[in-house]
N, C-alpha and C positions, 0 to 999 in steps of 0.2 A: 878619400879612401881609395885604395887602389881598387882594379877590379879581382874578383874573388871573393873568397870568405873572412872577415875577420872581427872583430869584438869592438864596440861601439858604448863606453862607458857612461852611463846616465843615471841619474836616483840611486848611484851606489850600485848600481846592477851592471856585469860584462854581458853585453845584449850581443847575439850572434846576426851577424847580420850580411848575408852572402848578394854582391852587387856585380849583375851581368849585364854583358850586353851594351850596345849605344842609341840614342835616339830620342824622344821623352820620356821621363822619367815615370817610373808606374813602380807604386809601393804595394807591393802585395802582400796579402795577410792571408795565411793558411787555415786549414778548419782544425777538429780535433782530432784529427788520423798524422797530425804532422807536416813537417815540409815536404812540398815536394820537387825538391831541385832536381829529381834524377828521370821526371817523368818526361815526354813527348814535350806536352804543351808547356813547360816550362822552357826549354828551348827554343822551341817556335818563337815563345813570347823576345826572348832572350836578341831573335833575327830583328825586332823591327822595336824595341822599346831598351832602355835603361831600365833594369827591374832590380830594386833593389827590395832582400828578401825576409826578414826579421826571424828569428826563431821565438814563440814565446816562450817566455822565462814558465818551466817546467815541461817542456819536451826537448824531444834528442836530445836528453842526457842533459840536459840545464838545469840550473837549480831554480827553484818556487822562491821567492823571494820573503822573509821572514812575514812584512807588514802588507803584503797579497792576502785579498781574498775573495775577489770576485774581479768581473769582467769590467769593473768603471777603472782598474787601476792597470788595465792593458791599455785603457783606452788613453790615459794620461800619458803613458811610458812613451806612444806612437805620437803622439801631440809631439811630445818635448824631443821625438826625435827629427821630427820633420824640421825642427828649430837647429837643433843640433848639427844637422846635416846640411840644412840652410836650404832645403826642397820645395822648387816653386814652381806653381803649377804643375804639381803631378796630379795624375791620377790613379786612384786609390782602388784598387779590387779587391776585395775580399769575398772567402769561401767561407758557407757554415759559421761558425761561431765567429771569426776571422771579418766574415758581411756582417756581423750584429756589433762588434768593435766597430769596424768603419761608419757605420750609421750614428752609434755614437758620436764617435769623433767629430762629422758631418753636421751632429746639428748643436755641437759645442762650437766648431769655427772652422771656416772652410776658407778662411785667407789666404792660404797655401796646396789649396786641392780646385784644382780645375773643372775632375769629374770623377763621378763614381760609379761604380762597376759593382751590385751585392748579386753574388754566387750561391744561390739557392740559403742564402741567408737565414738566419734564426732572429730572436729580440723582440719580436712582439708578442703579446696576446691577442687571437683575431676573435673566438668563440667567449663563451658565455664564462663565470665563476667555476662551473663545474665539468667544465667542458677541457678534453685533452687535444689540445691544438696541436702538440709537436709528442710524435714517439718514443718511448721510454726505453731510450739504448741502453741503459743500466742494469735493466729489470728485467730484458728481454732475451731470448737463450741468443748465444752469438749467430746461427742460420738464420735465426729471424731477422734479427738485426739485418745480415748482408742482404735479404732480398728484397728490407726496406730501402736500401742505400742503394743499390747498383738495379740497373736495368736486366740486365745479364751477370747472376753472381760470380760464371768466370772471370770477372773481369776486377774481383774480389782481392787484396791480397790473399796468398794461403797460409798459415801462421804455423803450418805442421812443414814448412818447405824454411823456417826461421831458426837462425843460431841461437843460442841461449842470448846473446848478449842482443840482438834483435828480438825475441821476447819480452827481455827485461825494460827496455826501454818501451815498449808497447805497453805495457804494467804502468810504467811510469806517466807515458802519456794518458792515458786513459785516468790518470789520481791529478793530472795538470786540468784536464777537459770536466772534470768533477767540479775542482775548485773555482771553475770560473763560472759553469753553467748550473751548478746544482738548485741553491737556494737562490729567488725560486728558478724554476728547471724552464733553462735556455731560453728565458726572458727577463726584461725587466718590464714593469706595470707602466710605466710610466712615460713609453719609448714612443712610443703611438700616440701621445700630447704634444711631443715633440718634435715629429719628424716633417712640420711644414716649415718647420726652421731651416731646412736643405735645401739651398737657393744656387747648387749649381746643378748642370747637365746628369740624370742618373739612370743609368739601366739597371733592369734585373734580368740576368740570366739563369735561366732555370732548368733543370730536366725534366722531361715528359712523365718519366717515371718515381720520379722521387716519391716513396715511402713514408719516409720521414718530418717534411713540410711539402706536403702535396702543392698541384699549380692555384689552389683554392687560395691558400695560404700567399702563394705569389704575388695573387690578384689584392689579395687585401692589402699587401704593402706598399705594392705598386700606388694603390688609391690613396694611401696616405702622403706619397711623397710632392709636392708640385712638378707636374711636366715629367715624370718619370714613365719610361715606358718598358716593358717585359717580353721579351725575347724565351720561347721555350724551345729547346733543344730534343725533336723525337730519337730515341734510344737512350737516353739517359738517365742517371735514377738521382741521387743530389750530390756526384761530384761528375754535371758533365765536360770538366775539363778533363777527368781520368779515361770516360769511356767514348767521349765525342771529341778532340783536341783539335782537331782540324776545325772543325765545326765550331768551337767555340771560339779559337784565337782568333778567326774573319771575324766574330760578332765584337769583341773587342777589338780589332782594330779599327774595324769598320767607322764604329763609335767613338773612338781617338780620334780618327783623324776627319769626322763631321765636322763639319763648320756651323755654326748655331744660327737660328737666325737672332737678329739684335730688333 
Protein backbone atom coordinates (compact mmCIF):
# COMPACT_ATOMS: atom_id res chain seq x y z
CA UNK A 1 0.00 0.00 0.00
CA UNK A 2 1.33 3.11 -0.86
CA UNK A 3 2.04 5.59 1.80
CA UNK A 4 -0.92 7.80 2.99
CA UNK A 5 -4.42 6.94 3.68
CA UNK A 6 -6.38 4.39 2.12
CA UNK A 7 -8.98 1.37 2.54
CA UNK A 8 -7.66 -2.15 3.51
CA UNK A 9 -10.54 -4.76 2.74
CA UNK A 10 -11.01 -7.64 5.39
CA UNK A 11 -14.18 -9.59 6.90
CA UNK A 12 -16.26 -7.73 4.46
CA UNK A 13 -15.14 -4.45 6.08
CA UNK A 14 -13.27 -1.07 3.89
CA UNK A 15 -11.00 -0.70 7.11
CA UNK A 16 -9.24 2.96 6.88
CA UNK A 17 -5.92 2.56 7.37
CA UNK A 18 -3.49 5.80 6.93
CA UNK A 19 0.50 4.40 6.72
CA UNK A 20 3.32 7.10 7.29
CA UNK A 21 6.49 7.32 7.64
CA UNK A 22 9.90 4.75 7.22
CA UNK A 23 11.68 2.56 9.53
CA UNK A 24 10.14 -0.32 11.63
CA UNK A 25 6.97 -0.82 11.52
CA UNK A 26 4.64 0.28 14.64
CA UNK A 27 0.88 -0.49 14.37
CA UNK A 28 -0.86 1.85 16.26
CA UNK A 29 -4.34 1.56 17.73
CA UNK A 30 -6.18 4.76 19.01
CA UNK A 31 -8.33 5.11 22.12
CA UNK A 32 -12.10 6.30 22.12
CA UNK A 33 -11.47 10.14 21.29
CA UNK A 34 -10.37 8.87 17.77
CA UNK A 35 -7.33 9.12 15.52
CA UNK A 36 -4.99 11.02 15.87
CA UNK A 37 -2.97 11.68 12.74
CA UNK A 38 -3.05 15.47 12.89
CA UNK A 39 -1.46 15.68 16.41
CA UNK A 40 2.44 16.60 17.30
CA UNK A 41 3.39 13.07 18.43
CA UNK A 42 2.04 11.37 15.53
CA UNK A 43 4.41 13.03 13.43
CA UNK A 44 7.26 12.59 15.56
CA UNK A 45 6.32 9.03 15.52
CA UNK A 46 6.02 9.27 11.65
CA UNK A 47 10.35 10.81 11.81
CA UNK A 48 11.78 7.57 13.13
CA UNK A 49 9.02 4.42 12.68
CA UNK A 50 6.58 3.09 9.66
CA UNK A 51 3.29 3.71 11.52
CA UNK A 52 0.72 2.26 10.11
CA UNK A 53 -2.59 3.65 11.51
CA UNK A 54 -6.33 1.79 11.41
CA UNK A 55 -9.37 3.59 11.99
CA UNK A 56 -11.85 1.54 14.09
CA UNK A 57 -14.77 0.50 12.22
CA UNK A 58 -17.39 3.20 13.90
CA UNK A 59 -15.34 6.30 14.16
CA UNK A 60 -14.48 9.25 11.65
CA UNK A 61 -17.35 8.60 9.91
CA UNK A 62 -16.97 4.59 9.52
CA UNK A 63 -19.42 2.47 9.72
CA UNK A 64 -20.12 -0.34 12.92
CA UNK A 65 -20.14 -3.26 11.14
CA UNK A 66 -23.44 -5.24 11.27
CA UNK A 67 -22.10 -8.55 13.33
CA UNK A 68 -19.69 -6.06 15.87
CA UNK A 69 -20.30 -6.08 19.26
CA UNK A 70 -17.77 -5.77 21.41
CA UNK A 71 -13.93 -5.32 21.74
CA UNK A 72 -12.84 -9.34 20.92
CA UNK A 73 -13.99 -8.59 17.22
CA UNK A 74 -11.58 -5.41 16.91
CA UNK A 75 -9.27 -7.56 18.16
CA UNK A 76 -9.67 -10.36 15.42
CA UNK A 77 -10.07 -7.52 12.47
CA UNK A 78 -6.19 -6.28 13.75
CA UNK A 79 -4.96 -10.17 13.88
CA UNK A 80 -6.20 -10.63 10.18
CA UNK A 81 -4.72 -7.44 9.37
CA UNK A 82 -1.34 -7.87 10.37
CA UNK A 83 -1.85 -11.22 8.06
CA UNK A 84 -3.15 -9.26 5.31
CA UNK A 85 -0.53 -6.72 5.31
CA UNK A 86 2.13 -9.42 5.85
CA UNK A 87 3.60 -7.33 9.14
CA UNK A 88 6.51 -8.70 10.84
CA UNK A 89 7.94 -7.76 13.80
CA UNK A 90 6.20 -4.73 14.50
CA UNK A 91 5.41 -3.18 17.40
CA UNK A 92 2.10 -2.70 18.48
CA UNK A 93 0.99 0.49 20.75
CA UNK A 94 -1.88 1.12 21.74
CA UNK A 95 -3.92 4.02 23.66
CA UNK A 96 -7.00 3.62 26.15
CA UNK A 97 -9.43 1.11 24.63
CA UNK A 98 -6.87 0.74 21.49
CA UNK A 99 -3.96 -0.69 24.75
CA UNK A 100 -6.99 -3.26 25.91
CA UNK A 101 -7.24 -4.52 21.87
CA UNK A 102 -3.51 -4.85 21.83
CA UNK A 103 -3.34 -6.87 25.03
CA UNK A 104 -5.72 -8.99 23.49
CA UNK A 105 -4.33 -9.59 20.63
CA UNK A 106 -0.83 -10.09 22.52
CA UNK A 107 -1.98 -12.96 24.46
CA UNK A 108 -4.08 -14.64 21.48
CA UNK A 109 -0.50 -14.58 19.32
CA UNK A 110 2.27 -12.56 19.21
CA UNK A 111 4.04 -14.33 16.02
CA UNK A 112 4.06 -11.27 14.33
CA UNK A 113 4.49 -8.38 17.24
CA UNK A 114 7.98 -7.95 18.50
CA UNK A 115 6.75 -5.61 21.30
CA UNK A 116 4.27 -3.78 22.88
CA UNK A 117 3.63 -0.40 24.01
CA UNK A 118 -0.14 -0.20 26.24
CA UNK A 119 -1.00 3.67 26.67
CA UNK A 120 -2.63 4.20 29.90
CA UNK A 121 -4.53 1.15 28.84
CA UNK A 122 -8.10 -0.16 29.87
CA UNK A 123 -9.13 -4.37 30.09
CA UNK A 124 -8.81 -5.48 33.34
CA UNK A 125 -10.58 -5.66 36.50
CA UNK A 126 -7.86 -4.91 39.38
CA UNK A 127 -10.41 -4.13 42.73
CA UNK A 128 -13.01 -6.26 44.35
CA UNK A 129 -16.87 -7.32 42.71
CA UNK A 130 -18.21 -4.14 43.79
CA UNK A 131 -15.59 -2.00 43.37
CA UNK A 132 -15.25 0.76 40.40
CA UNK A 133 -11.82 0.36 38.98
CA UNK A 134 -12.02 2.54 35.85
CA UNK A 135 -14.44 6.00 35.69
CA UNK A 136 -17.83 6.38 34.28
CA UNK A 137 -17.28 8.68 31.04
CA UNK A 138 -20.88 8.05 30.29
CA UNK A 139 -22.49 8.99 33.46
CA UNK A 140 -20.26 11.78 34.13
CA UNK A 141 -21.20 15.50 33.17
CA UNK A 142 -18.50 16.35 30.21
CA UNK A 143 -16.04 19.02 32.81
CA UNK A 144 -15.78 16.06 34.93
CA UNK A 145 -14.88 13.75 32.51
CA UNK A 146 -12.01 16.42 30.92
CA UNK A 147 -10.40 16.84 34.40
CA UNK A 148 -10.40 13.12 34.63
CA UNK A 149 -8.51 12.84 31.33
CA UNK A 150 -6.15 15.49 30.94
CA UNK A 151 -3.70 16.96 33.33
CA UNK A 152 -4.34 20.48 32.37
CA UNK A 153 -7.98 20.60 30.83
CA UNK A 154 -6.74 23.31 28.36
CA UNK A 155 -5.20 20.98 26.73
CA UNK A 156 -8.79 19.51 26.31
CA UNK A 157 -10.34 19.51 22.75
CA UNK A 158 -13.12 22.41 22.98
CA UNK A 159 -16.34 21.04 21.25
CA UNK A 160 -18.04 24.70 21.30
CA UNK A 161 -14.82 25.79 18.72
CA UNK A 162 -16.42 22.40 16.35
CA UNK A 163 -18.41 22.61 12.95
CA UNK A 164 -21.67 20.70 13.00
CA UNK A 165 -20.07 18.05 11.01
CA UNK A 166 -17.18 17.77 13.70
CA UNK A 167 -19.91 17.35 16.34
CA UNK A 168 -21.50 14.81 14.54
CA UNK A 169 -18.98 12.58 14.19
CA UNK A 170 -17.92 13.10 18.06
CA UNK A 171 -21.85 11.67 18.56
CA UNK A 172 -20.72 8.99 16.52
CA UNK A 173 -17.53 8.17 18.05
CA UNK A 174 -18.64 8.24 21.41
CA UNK A 175 -22.05 5.24 20.13
CA UNK A 176 -18.57 3.30 18.48
CA UNK A 177 -16.57 3.59 22.09
CA UNK A 178 -20.05 2.35 23.77
CA UNK A 179 -20.29 -0.61 21.76
CA UNK A 180 -17.05 -1.89 22.24
CA UNK A 181 -16.40 -0.89 25.97
CA UNK A 182 -19.99 -0.90 27.51
CA UNK A 183 -21.02 -4.53 28.52
CA UNK A 184 -19.09 -5.05 30.95
CA UNK A 185 -17.60 -1.37 31.00
CA UNK A 186 -14.10 -1.20 29.61
CA UNK A 187 -13.07 -4.64 30.64
CA UNK A 188 -13.15 -8.09 30.04
CA UNK A 189 -13.17 -10.67 33.31
CA UNK A 190 -11.23 -12.76 32.11
CA UNK A 191 -8.06 -10.58 30.68
CA UNK A 192 -6.06 -10.77 33.84
CA UNK A 193 -5.99 -15.02 33.45
CA UNK A 194 -4.45 -14.33 30.49
CA UNK A 195 -2.12 -11.87 30.27
CA UNK A 196 1.13 -14.22 31.26
CA UNK A 197 0.55 -15.54 27.91
CA UNK A 198 2.46 -12.15 26.65
CA UNK A 199 5.82 -13.48 25.94
CA UNK A 200 7.32 -10.46 24.14
CA UNK A 201 9.26 -7.10 25.40
CA UNK A 202 6.15 -4.82 27.03
CA UNK A 203 6.05 -1.35 28.41
CA UNK A 204 3.24 0.62 30.00
CA UNK A 205 3.17 4.12 29.52
CA UNK A 206 1.30 6.20 31.58
CA UNK A 207 0.37 9.67 32.90
CA UNK A 208 0.96 11.09 36.22
CA UNK A 209 -2.40 12.43 36.15
CA UNK A 210 -4.72 10.14 34.82
CA UNK A 211 -8.33 10.20 36.31
CA UNK A 212 -9.61 7.73 34.62
CA UNK A 213 -7.29 4.50 35.29
CA UNK A 214 -5.04 5.96 37.87
CA UNK A 215 -1.07 4.84 38.08
CA UNK A 216 -2.62 2.19 40.87
CA UNK A 217 -4.42 0.70 38.04
CA UNK A 218 -0.88 0.80 35.96
CA UNK A 219 0.95 -0.97 38.65
CA UNK A 220 -1.59 -3.81 38.72
CA UNK A 221 -1.15 -4.49 34.95
CA UNK A 222 2.22 -4.12 34.84
CA UNK A 223 2.31 -7.16 37.61
CA UNK A 224 0.30 -9.24 35.47
CA UNK A 225 2.42 -9.13 32.46
CA UNK A 226 5.97 -11.25 32.56
CA UNK A 227 9.00 -8.76 32.33
CA UNK A 228 6.78 -5.77 31.74
CA UNK A 229 7.87 -2.51 32.95
CA UNK A 230 5.87 1.15 33.49
CA UNK A 231 7.21 4.15 32.56
CA UNK A 232 4.91 7.39 34.08
CA UNK A 233 4.90 10.49 32.28
CA UNK A 234 4.71 13.75 35.13
CA UNK A 235 2.02 16.37 33.57
CA UNK A 236 -0.03 14.04 31.99
CA UNK A 237 -3.59 12.72 32.69
CA UNK A 238 -4.36 9.41 30.19
CA UNK A 239 -3.50 10.50 26.85
CA UNK A 240 0.07 11.56 27.56
CA UNK A 241 0.92 11.48 24.06
CA UNK A 242 -1.69 14.53 23.62
CA UNK A 243 -0.25 16.52 26.54
CA UNK A 244 3.53 15.13 26.97
CA UNK A 245 4.67 14.22 23.03
CA UNK A 246 8.08 14.93 23.26
CA UNK A 247 8.12 12.96 26.37
CA UNK A 248 6.45 10.25 25.39
CA UNK A 249 7.92 9.58 21.58
CA UNK A 250 11.74 9.12 23.49
CA UNK A 251 9.91 6.60 25.90
CA UNK A 252 8.85 4.72 22.68
CA UNK A 253 11.68 5.00 20.99
CA UNK A 254 13.80 4.37 23.33
CA UNK A 255 12.02 1.00 23.98
CA UNK A 256 12.12 0.19 20.06
CA UNK A 257 15.29 0.49 19.68
CA UNK A 258 16.54 -1.62 23.21
CA UNK A 259 18.16 -4.65 22.39
CA UNK A 260 16.85 -7.39 24.92
CA UNK A 261 18.91 -9.36 26.75
CA UNK A 262 18.80 -13.22 25.41
Amino acid sequence: MQEGAGIVTLQGIDLQVTRRGSGPQLLLLHGGGGPQHHLPFFQKLTGQFEVIAPVHPGFAGSVIPAHFDGIEDLVYLYLDLMDVLDLRDVMVVGMSMGGWAAAEMAVRNTSRIAKLILVDAVGIKTGGRDSRDIADVFGLPQDEVTQLLFHDPANAPNPTTFTDAQLTEMAANRIALAMYTWEPYMHNPKLRYRLHRIQVPTLLIWGESDGLVPVSYAEAYRALIPGAELMVIPKAGHAPQVEQPDLFCHHVYTFATRTEAT
